[in-house]
N, C-alpha and C positions, 0 to 999 in steps of 0.2 A: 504494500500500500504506500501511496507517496503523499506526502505534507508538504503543504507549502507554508513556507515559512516567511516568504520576503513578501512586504506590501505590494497593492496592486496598484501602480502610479495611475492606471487609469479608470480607476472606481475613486468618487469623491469620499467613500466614507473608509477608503484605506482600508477593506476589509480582505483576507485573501480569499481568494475564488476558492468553494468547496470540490471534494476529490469524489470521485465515487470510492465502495469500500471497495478495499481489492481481496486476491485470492488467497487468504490467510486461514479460512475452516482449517485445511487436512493438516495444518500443522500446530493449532490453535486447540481448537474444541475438538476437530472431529479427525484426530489424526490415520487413525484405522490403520487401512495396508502400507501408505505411502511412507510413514514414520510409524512403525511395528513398536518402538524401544521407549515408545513415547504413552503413558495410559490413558485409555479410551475415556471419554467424558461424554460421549453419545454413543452408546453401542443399542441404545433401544431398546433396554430391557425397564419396563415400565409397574406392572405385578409380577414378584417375588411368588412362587409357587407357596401352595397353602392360603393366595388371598382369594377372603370371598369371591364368588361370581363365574362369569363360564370365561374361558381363559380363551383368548383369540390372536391370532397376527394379522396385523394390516400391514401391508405390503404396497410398491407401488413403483411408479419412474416420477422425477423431475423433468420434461421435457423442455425446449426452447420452442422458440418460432418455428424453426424448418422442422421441428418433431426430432432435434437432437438430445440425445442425454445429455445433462447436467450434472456433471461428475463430481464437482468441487460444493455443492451447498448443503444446507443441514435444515432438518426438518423439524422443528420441536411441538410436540402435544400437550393437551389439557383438558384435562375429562374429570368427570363424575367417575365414582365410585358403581358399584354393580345396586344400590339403591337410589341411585340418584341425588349423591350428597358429594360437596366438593370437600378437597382439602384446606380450607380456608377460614381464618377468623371470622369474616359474614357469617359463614353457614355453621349454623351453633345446633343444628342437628346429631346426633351422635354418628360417625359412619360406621361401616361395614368392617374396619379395617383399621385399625390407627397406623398402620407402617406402609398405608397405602398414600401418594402424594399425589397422586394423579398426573404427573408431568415427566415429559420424558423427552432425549432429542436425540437423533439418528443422523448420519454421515448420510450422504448418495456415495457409490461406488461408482468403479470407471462406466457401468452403463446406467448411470444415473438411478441407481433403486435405493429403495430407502428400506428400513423393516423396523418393526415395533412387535414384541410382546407384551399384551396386556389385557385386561379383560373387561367386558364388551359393558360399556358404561348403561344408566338405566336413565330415566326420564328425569328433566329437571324443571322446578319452576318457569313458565317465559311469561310471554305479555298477556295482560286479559287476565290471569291465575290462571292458564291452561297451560297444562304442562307442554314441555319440547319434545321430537321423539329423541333418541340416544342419539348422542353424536360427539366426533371430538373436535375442539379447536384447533387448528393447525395454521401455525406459521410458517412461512420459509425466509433462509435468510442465503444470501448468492452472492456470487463477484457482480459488481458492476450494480447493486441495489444502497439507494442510501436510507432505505427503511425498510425492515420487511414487511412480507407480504403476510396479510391473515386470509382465512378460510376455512371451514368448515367439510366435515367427514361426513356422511350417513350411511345408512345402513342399508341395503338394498331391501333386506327383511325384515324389514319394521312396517307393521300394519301405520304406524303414529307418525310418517312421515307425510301424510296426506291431511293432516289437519295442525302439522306444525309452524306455528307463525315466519319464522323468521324464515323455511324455508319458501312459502308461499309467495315470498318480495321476489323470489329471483323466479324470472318469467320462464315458463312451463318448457319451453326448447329446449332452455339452460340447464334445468336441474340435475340433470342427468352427469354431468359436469361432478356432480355433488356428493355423489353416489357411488358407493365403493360394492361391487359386487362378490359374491359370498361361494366359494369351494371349498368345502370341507371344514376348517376351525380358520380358514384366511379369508380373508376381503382383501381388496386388490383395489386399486385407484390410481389413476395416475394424475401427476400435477401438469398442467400446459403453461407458462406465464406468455405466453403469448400464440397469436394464430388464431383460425376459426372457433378450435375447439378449446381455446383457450380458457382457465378453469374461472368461476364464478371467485371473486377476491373483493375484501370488506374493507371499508375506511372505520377505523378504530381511534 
C-alpha cells in the first residue's frame, strides 16, 4: 500500500490525495498458503463442534467484473446464534451458547473461494416486530476498495425468506443474487462486485 506523505500544491486545503487500500490481506489477516509460517487469523472456523444448532459450510467464489476470481480478499460474517440471539451487549437475551461469537472471517484462495464453518443461524427481530428469515451479514474487504462492501446471505430453504422485510427492498430479479443454494450440510454462493450478475450490496 502506498502513503502519500508530501502536500498536494494543487489542492487549496493542502490535503494529500487519498490511496486506495492495496494488497496487504495474505500477508496481514488472511495469510493462509502464500505465508504458511505466518498464523491464520481467518481460517473460517466460526462454531467450535459441540455448539448448539445444525452445523453447516457456506462456501463460495469472490468474482470481478469479467467473472474473475479474487484471490487476495477476505470475507468476514455475522450471525445469530441457532435461536436467533446475537453475540452482543443489545441482545440481553440469554443464547444458545456462550463460546458462540457469531463472527468469523475467511481468506479467498488462488481461485477466489472462501469457506466458513458454522451453524445455520435462526430468525431475528426486523422491522414491523416481524421476525427476518436466517441469514448472515457479510462483508468483503479487497485490493483497490477504500470501504468494504456489506451484504447479506440467505438461505435457499427457508420457507421465511418470502415474507422477510429487508429482503423484499431488493427487487424480485435480484434476489437470487442473495441466495446461497443448499447440497448436503453446504450452501454455496458466490460474491460478483461487479457485472450483470453483480451481487445485491448495502450502504451501512
Amino acid at each position: 500500500m502506498t502513503i502519500e506523505t508530501s502536500q498536494d500544491t494543487t489542492r487549496p486545503d493542502g490535503i494529500s490525495p487519498s490511496q486506495t487500500v492495496g494488497p496487504f490481506f495474505h500477508y496481514g489477516l488472511t495469510p493462509g498458503e502464500a505465508y504458511p509460517h505466518v498464523p491464520v487469523s481467518a481460517d473460517g472456523h466460526v462454531a467450535a463442534r459441540g455448539t448448539p444448532g445444525e452445523h453447516i459450510i457456506v462456501t463460495g467464489r469472490v468474482l470481478d467484473g469479467e467473472g474473475q476470481p479474487v484471490p487476495d480478499a477476505m470475507i468476514e460474517i455475522w450471525q445469530a446464534d441457532s435461536e436467533g440471539r446475537y453475540a452482543h451487549p443489545n441482545d440481553k437475551r440469554p443464547r444458545a451458547s456462550n463460546t458462540f461469537m457469531g463472527f468469523g472471517r475467511s481468506d479467498t484462495r488462488a481461485d477466489g473461494t472462501f469457506r466458513f464453518e458454522t451453524i445455520k443461524p435462526g430468525r431475528v427481530p426486523g422491522p414491523g416486530g416481524k421476525d427476518q428469515a436466517p441469514h448472515l451479514v457479510v462483508a468483503v474487504f479487497g485490493r483497490g476498495m477504500l470501504k468494504q462492501l456489506h451484504t447479506r446471505l440467505y438461505f435457499e430453504d427457508e420457507t421465511a425468506n418470502a415474507e422477510d422485510a429487508i429482503l423484499a427492498l431488493v427487487p424480485a430479479d435480484r434476489r437470487q443474487t442473495l441466495i446461497a443454494a443448499r447440497e448436503g450440510q453446504t450452501y454455496s454462493l458466490d460474491i460478483r462486485l461487479q457485472g450483470e450478475d453483480e451481487t445485491v450490496f448495502f450502504d451501512v
